[in-house]
Structures are given as structure tokens and as C-alpha cells.
C-alpha positions in Angstrom: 0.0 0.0 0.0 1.3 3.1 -0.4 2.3 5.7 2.7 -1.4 7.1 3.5 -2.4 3.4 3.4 -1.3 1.5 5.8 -2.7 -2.1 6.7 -4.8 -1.9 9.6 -3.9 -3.9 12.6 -5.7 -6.8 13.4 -6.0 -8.6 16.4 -6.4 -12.0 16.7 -9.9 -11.9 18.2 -12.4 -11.7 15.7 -16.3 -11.4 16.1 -18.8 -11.9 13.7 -21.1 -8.8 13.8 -24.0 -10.4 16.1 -21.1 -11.6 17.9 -20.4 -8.1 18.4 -23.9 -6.6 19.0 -24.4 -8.8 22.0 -21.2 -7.9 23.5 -21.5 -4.4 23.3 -25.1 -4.6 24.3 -23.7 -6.0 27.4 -20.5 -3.4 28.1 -23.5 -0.7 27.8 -26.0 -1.6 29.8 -24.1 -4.0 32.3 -25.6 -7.3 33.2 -28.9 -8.5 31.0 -30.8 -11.4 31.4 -30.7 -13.7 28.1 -34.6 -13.2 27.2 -34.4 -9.7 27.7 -31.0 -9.3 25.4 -33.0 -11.2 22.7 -35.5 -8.6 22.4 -33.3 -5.8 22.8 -31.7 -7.4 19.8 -34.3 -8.7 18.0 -32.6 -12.4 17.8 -34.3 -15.3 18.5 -34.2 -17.2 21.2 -32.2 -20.6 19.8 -30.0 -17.8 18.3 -29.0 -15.8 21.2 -28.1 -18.9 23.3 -26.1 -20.2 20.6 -24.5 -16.8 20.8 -23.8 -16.7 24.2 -22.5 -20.5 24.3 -20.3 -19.3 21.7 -18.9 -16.2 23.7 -18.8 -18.2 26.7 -16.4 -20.6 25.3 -14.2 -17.9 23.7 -14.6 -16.7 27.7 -16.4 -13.3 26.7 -18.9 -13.4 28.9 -20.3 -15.5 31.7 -23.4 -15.9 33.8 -23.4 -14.1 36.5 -25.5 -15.8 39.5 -24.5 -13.1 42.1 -26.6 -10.3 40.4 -30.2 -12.7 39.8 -33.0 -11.2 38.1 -36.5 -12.3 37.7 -37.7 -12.5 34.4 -41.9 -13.3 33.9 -41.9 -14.2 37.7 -39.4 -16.6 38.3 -35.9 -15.7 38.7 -33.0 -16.0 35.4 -29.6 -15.8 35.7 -27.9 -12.4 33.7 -25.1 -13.0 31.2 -22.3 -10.0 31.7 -19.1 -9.3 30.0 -16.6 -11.3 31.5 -12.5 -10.5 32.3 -10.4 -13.8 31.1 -11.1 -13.6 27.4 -8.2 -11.6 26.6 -6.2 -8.9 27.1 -4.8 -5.3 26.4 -2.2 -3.5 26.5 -1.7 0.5 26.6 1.1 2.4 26.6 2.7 6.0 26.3 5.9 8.1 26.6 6.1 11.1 29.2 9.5 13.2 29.1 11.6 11.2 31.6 10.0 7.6 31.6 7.2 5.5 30.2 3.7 4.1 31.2 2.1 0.6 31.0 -1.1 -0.4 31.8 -2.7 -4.0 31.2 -6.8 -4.2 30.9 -8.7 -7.4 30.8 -11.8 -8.0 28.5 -14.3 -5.8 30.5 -11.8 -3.0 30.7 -10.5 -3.3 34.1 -6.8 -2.6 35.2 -5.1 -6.1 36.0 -1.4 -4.0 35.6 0.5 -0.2 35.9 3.9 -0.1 35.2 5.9 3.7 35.2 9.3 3.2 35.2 12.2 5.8 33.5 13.0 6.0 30.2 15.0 8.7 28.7 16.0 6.9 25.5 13.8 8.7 22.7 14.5 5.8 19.8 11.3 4.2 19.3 12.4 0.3 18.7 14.0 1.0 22.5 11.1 1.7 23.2 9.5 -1.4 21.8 12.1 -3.5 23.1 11.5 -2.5 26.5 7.9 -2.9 26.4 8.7 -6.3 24.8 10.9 -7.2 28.0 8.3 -5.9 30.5 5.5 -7.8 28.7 7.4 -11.1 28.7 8.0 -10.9 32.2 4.5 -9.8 33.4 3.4 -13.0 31.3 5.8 -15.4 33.5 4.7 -13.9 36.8 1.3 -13.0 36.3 0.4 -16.1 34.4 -1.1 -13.9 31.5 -0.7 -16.0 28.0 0.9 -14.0 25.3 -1.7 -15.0 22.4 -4.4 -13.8 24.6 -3.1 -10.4 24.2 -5.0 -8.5 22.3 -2.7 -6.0 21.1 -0.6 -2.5 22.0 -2.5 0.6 21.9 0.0 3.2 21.9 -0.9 7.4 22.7 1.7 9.8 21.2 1.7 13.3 21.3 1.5 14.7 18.2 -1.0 14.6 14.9 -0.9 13.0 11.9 0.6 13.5 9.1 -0.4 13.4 5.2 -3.4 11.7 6.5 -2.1 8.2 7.9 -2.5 7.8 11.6 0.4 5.8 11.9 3.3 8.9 10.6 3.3 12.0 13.4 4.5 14.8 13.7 5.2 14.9 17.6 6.8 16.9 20.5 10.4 17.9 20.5 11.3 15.1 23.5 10.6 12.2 21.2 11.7 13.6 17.7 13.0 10.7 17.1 9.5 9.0 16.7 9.0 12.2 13.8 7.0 10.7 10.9 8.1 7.7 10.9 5.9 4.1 10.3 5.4 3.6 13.6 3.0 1.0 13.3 5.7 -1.1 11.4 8.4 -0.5 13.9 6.9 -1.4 16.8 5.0 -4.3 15.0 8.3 -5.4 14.0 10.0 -6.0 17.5 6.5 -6.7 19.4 5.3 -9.2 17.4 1.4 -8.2 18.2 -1.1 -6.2 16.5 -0.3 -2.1 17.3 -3.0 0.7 17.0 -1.3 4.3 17.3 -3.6 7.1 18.8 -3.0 10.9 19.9 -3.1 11.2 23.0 -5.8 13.7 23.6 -8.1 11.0 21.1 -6.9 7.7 23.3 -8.2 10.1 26.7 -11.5 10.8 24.9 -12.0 7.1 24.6 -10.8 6.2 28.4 -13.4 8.9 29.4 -16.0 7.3 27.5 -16.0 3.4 28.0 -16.4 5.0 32.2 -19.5 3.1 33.0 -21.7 6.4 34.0 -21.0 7.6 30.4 -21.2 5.0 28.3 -24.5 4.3 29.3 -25.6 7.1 29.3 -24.4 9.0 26.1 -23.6 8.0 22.9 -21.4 10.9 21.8 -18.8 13.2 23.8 -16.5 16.3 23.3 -13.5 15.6 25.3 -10.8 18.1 25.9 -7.5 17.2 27.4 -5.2 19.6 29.4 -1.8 18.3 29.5 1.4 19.5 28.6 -0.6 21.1 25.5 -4.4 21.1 24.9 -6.0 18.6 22.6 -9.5 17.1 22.5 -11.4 13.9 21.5 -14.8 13.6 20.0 -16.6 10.4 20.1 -19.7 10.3 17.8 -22.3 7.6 17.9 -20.4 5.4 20.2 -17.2 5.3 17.9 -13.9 7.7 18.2 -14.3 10.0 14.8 -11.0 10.7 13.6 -11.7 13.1 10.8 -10.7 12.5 7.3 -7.2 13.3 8.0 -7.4 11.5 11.4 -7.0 14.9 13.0 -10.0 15.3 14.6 -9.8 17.2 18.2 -6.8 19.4 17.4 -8.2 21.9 19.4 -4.5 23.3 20.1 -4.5 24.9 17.1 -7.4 27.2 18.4 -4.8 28.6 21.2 -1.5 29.7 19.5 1.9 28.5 21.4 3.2 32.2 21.5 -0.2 33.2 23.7 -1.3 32.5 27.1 -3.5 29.0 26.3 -5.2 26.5 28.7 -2.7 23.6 28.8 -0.6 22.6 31.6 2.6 24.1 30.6 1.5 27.6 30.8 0.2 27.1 34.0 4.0 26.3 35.0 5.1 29.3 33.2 2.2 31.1 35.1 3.6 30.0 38.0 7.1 30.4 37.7 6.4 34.0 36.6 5.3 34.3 39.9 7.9 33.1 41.7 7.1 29.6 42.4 9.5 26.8 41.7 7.7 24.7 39.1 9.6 22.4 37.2 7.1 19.8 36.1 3.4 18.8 36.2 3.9 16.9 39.3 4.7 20.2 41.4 1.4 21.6 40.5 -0.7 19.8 43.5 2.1 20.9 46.2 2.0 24.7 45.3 -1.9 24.9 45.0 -2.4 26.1 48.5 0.9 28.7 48.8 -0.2 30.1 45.3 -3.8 29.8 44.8 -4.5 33.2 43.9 -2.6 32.3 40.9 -4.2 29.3 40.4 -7.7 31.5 41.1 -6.8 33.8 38.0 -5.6 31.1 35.9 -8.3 28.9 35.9 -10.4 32.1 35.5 -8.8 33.0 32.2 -8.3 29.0 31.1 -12.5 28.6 31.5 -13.1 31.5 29.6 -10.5 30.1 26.5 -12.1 27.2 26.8 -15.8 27.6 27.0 -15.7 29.4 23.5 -14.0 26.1 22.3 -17.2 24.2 23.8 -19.4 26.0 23.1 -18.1 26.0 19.2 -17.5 22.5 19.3 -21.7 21.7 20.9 -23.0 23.9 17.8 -21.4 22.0 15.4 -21.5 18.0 17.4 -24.7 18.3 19.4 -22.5 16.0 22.1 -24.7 14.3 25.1 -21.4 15.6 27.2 -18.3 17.6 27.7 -15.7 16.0 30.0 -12.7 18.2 30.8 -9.5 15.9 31.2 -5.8 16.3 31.7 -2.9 15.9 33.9 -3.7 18.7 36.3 -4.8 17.7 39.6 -8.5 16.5 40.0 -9.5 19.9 41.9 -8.8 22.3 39.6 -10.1 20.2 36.7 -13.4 20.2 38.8 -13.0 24.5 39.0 -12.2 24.7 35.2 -15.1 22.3 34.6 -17.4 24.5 36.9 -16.7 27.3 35.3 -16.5 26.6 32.0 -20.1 25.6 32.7 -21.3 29.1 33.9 -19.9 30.4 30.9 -21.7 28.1 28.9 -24.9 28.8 30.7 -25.0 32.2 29.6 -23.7 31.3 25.9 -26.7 28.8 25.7 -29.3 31.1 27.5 -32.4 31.3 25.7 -31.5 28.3 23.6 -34.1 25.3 24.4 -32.9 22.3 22.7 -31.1 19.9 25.3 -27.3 21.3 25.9 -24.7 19.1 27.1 -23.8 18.8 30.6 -20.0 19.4 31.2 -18.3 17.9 34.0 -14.7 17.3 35.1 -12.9 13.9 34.8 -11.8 11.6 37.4 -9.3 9.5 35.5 -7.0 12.9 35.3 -4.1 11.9 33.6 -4.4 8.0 33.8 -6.9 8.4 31.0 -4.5 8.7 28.3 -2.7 5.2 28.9 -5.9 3.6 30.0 -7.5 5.0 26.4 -4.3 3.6 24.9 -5.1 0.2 26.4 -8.3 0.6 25.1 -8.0 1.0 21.8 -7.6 -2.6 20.3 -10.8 -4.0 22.7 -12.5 -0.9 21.1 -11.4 -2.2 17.3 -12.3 -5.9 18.2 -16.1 -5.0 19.2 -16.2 -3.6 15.3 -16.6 0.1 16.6 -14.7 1.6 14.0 -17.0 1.1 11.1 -15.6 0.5 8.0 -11.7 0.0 9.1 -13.3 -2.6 11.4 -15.4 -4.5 8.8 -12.2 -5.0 6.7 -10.8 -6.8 9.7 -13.8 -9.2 10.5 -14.4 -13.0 9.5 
């Protein structure tokens, strides 16, 4: 193919699309018992337990007796989304060490790994991952072919449309439009999805339970060392027809006071606080939260137009304001950006979105990262997905 084609990865888990509706079904709306999953799918009966007797072997999903529910007076037993069917794997690259996380089937955290890393070549990278992996598999007991594949978050956007090239941050320039895919394919030997960062947050924060079934599209924005965003849009991550979707940086110039983590530090510092890194930010909220105060005053205000642009044009159900800064003032940005919003929207009376403040902070990034190949196995990518299926 040529370099804005790249093959897709493919895991080696593959669902037939019924397959797929009754598992998804499940990850939505939890727990269901098998009568009642029929008609919300409008299967038959002999179908949907030959369905479920096929995902039970595959170890998809399981009865659950603990959670009994009565079904035309007399009690049934649920089928849910069970853990041991496989696994995934997210990672990212920070400035000064690297993050792992391991997710089972229903998307809960079986692993978290930091450790440093300073090396910017990205088959070091690989090969370290590679290492780490191996070993979790002897200790843990986790089988390498149930691995589902690598979802891996870098900072940076696409480039000449192929989600796989970037053009990233200066602290891994050597990872600068390059195939990744195809390098870290080539030492992993598993199936690799490469996300932006902001994009692989917008997915963490959607697959949280209390969104997921309640939404079926978000606006995500991501406060980290820059500011990006995510949109998810009828249940799938949209990535735009150059897969730039959620580039929201480009609405705040680098050369201008913007809503992103690192001028908060430069906030900071101009105000005499020693603030080296993210990680400083919690310890100096008390001894300078007048500057915090202003900050997040100004920050809401950027932002809210950015909402309030991005509502007009997606009609979201929500607006979830992530990042790496610490969980309280994500909660004041969130808070405010909402007053501003109210007045934007005043007089408006179609439903608006609520907006509310994350509270994976910055775990969501590797935890979307993680998430990413479960996400491409339950066929929620649309067409890329079909090509993939059996």
C-alpha cells in the first residue's frame, strides 16, 4: 500500500457482527438477562443462546449468579461481559519515563507499570515494552496469544493523513514521521494501533461506565502538557478525514497565554514559584492559589468558547474536561466553563450538554491507549473494522 495506506492492525480476536452486538449490548447496559438481550436485539431465542455459548467458550462473557434477576416471575440468571477472554495492552511516553497499563476484556486494570525512560528511539522503546510484557506473562500467568494488542498514545498529529506517521513533540523527535506501526510491529510481534493522546483520553473517558450508558457521543478536551480534545460520535472515536479530529490546540497559539498545563507552569514560575514539572502543580496549590484562582479564571473562559463552538457543530450528550492537572482544579475549570456556557446557551431550548470534570486525570491517556484494540475488536470503527472481521 502506499504511505497514507497502511494495513490496519488486526487482532487476533475476531467477532462476527451479532457476535459483536451482543457484547457491546452487554458493556452498555451492564448485566442482562438472556430473554431480555433477545429482544433488545431482535434475535431469537435458539440464536442468542447459541451466541452466548459461543462467547462463553471464547470466555467473553459469563453468567453471572450473584446479580439474579426475575424474568416473567421466576428468577434468570444475567449473562455479563466477562474479564479472562483476553487482554490489552496500553502504553505512552512522558518526558523522563514511560507508562504501561494492562486491561482485561471488560476493561478493568489487571497491571500499571511507570518506570524511567529517557531513551527517545522508538524500537527501544519497543524493546523494552517487549521485556516488561514477557515478564508480566511469566509472573502474572497472562498467555501471550491472549493479548489482544498495544494501543500506543503519542503526542503529536498525523501527518499526510495516515494515523500511523506523526509529527510529535520535541522530546521524542526521534518517533517524527516515521511508520510507527511497522516498527513497533516489528519487535513486538502483536497487532499495534497508534492514537494521539488527547483521542486515546477521549476514549478512556467514554467506556467510564456512568457515560457510556448514558451518552452515545462526547467532546472531550485534554489539558496536559498542550491542549487537545477527543470527539466520540455515535459510540465510535471520529477521527476526521485526515485523522485529526480534536486538534483543538490549534485554536490557542503556542506564542499566547492557552489552557494547557505548561503555561500554567510558566504562570507560576512567573510568579515566583518553583515549578519544574506537572507533578509540582498539586504541592504549590495552596501557597499560590491566587494564581491558580486567575488562571483557571482566564483558562475557563478560553475554553468555553472552544465548547461552546465544538456543541454547535456536534450536538454531544457531554463535555468532560481531562488532563494531567490535579483533579481539583479540573473540577474548577469544569465548573466554570459551565457558567460560561450557561450564559452562551441562554435562551436556547434544545437539550445542551452537561459538562463535567474527569476523574481519571491523567491515567486516562494510557488507559484509552489500552483501550484501543478492545475498542477495534467490538467492530466500533465502522468500515476499518469490517475489513478486519471474518
Amino acid at each position: 500500500m502506499g504511505r497514507g495506506m497502511p494495513v490496519p492492525p488486526h487482532s487476533q480476536l475476531q467477532l462476527s457482527d451479532t457476535q459483536r452486538r451482543v457484547v457491546q449490548h452487554l458493556r452498555i447496559h451492564g448485566p442482562t438477562a438472556r430473554v431480555h438481550l433477545a429482544q433488545a436485539l431482535d434475535i431469537n431465542a435458539a440464536t442468542l443462546t447459541r451466541l452466548t455459548q459461543q462467547l462463553g467458550v471464547l470466555g467473553l462473557i459469563e453468567e453471572n449468579p450473584a446479580n439474579p434477576l426475575t424474568v416473567r416471575g421466576r428468577p434468570t440468571i444475567p449473562v455479563a461481559i466477562a474479564g479472562h477472554g483476553g487482554w490489552s495492552v496500553g502504553a505512552t511516553i512522558h518526558p523522563g519515563w514511560m507508562e504501561l497499563v494492562v486491561i482485561d476484556f471488560r476493561g478493568e486494570i489487571l497491571f500499571e507499570d511507570s518506570r524511567p525512560f529517557a531513551q527517545g528511539d522508538p524500537k527501544v522503546f519497543a524493546r523494552t515494552l517487549d521485556e516488561r510484557l514477557r515478564a508480566l506473562a511469566a509472573e502474572r500467568g497472562f498467555m501471550r496469544g491472549r493479548f489482544l494488542g498495544l494501543g500506543v498514545a503519542v503526542a503529536g498529529y498525523a501527518i499526510g493523513g495516515d494515523r500511523n506517521r506523526r509529527s510529535v513533540v520535541d522530546w521524542i523527535a526521534p518517533w517524527n514521521d516515521i511508520p510507527l506501526q511497522d516498527v513497533l510491529e516489528g519487535v513486538l510481534d502483536m497487532p499495534v494501533w497508534i492514537e494521539n493522546d488527547a483521542a486515546a483520553a477521549a476514549l478512556a473517558e467514554y467506556y467510564r461506565p456512568e457515560i457510556m450508558r448514558r451518552h452515545r457521543s462526547i467532546l472531550v478536551f485534554f489539558l496536559g502538557h498542550g491542549v487537545g480534545g477527543g470527539l466520540i460520535a455515535e459510540r465510535d472515536l471520529f477521527a476526521g478525514e485526515f485523522h485529526n479530529a480534536g486538534e483543538v490546540g490549534r485554536l490557542f497559539p503556542g506564542d499566547m497565554p492557552r489552557p494547557s498545563g505548561i503555561d500554567l507552569l510558566a504562570t507560576l514560575r512567573k510568579a515566583g514559584a518553583r515549578a519544574d514539572s506537572m507533578a509540582d502543580l498539586e504541592g504549590l496549590m495552596e501557597s499560590h492559589h491566587g494564581v491558580f484562582e486567575a488562571w483557571i479564571e482566564r483558562a475557563s473562559a478560553q475554553l468555553a468558547m472552544a465548547v461552546h463552538s465544538g456543541v454547535a457543530w456536534l450536538d454531544p450528550g457531554a463535555v468532560v474536561i481531562s488532563g494531567a492537572l490535579p483533579k481539583t482544579v479540573l473540577a474548577q475549570l469544569a465548573a466554570q466553563v459551565d457558567a460560561h456556557c450557561n450564559r452562551l446557551f441562554s435562551g436556547y431550548q434544545a437539550p445542551v450538554p452537561r459538562i463535567c470534570a474527569s476523574s481519571l486525570g491523567s491515567k486516562a491517556v494510557v488507559l484509552g491507549a489500552a483501550l484501543t484494540p478492545l475498542h477495534d475488536v467490538l467492530g466500533s470503527r465502522g468500515g476499518e473494522s469490517a475489513r478486519h472481521s471474518i
